[in-house]
C-alpha positions in Angstrom: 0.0 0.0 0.0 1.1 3.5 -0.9 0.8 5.5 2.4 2.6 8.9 0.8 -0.8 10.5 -0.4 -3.0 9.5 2.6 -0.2 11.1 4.7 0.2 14.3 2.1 -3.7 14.4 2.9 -3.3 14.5 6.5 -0.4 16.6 6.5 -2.6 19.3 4.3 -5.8 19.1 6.5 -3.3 19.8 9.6 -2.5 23.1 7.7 -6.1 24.4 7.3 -6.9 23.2 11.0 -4.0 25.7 11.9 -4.8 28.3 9.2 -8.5 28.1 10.5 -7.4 28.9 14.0 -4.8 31.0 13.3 -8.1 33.3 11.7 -10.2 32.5 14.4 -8.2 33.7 17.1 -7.5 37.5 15.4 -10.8 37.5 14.3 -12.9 36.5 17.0 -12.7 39.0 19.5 -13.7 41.2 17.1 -16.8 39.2 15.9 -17.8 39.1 19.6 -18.1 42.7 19.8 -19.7 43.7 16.4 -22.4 40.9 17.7 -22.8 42.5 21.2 -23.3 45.9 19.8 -25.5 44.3 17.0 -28.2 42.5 19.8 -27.8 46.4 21.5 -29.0 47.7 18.9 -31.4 45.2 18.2 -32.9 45.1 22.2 -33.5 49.5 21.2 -35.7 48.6 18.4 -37.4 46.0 20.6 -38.2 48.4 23.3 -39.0 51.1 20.9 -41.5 48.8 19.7 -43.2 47.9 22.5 -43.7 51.6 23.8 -45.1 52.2 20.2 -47.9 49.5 20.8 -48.6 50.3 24.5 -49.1 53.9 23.1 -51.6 52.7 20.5 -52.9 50.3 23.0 -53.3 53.1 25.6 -55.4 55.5 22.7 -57.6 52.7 21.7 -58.2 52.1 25.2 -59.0 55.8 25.4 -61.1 56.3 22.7 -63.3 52.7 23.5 -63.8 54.7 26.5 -64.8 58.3 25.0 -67.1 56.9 22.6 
């Protein structure tokens, strides 16, 4: 059996594994944060949300009651 290319193979994927973590280690830390300030920003729009609705809520209420 010719082992050469199943160790050329092995020896290859070990590269990427390092290349891969080698990225994933600079990059990470600032993946982390541009996600944290992305759920941020998402939570705002939540909340801005919900006031919007318990305002409309609150005049339909309102009006129910006037009419």
């Amino acid at each position: 059996m010719d082992y050469e290319p199943i160790d050329k193979y092995r020896l290859d994927i070990k590269e990427r594994l390092t290349r891969i973590e080698t990225i994933l280690h600079r990059e990470l830390p600032d993946i982390k944060e541009q996600l944290h300030l992305s759920n941020g920003r998402t939570r705002s729009l939540e909340n801005w949300r919900s006031y919007m609705l318990g305002g409309m809520a609150l005049l339909t209420f309102l009006f129910g009651i006037l009419k």
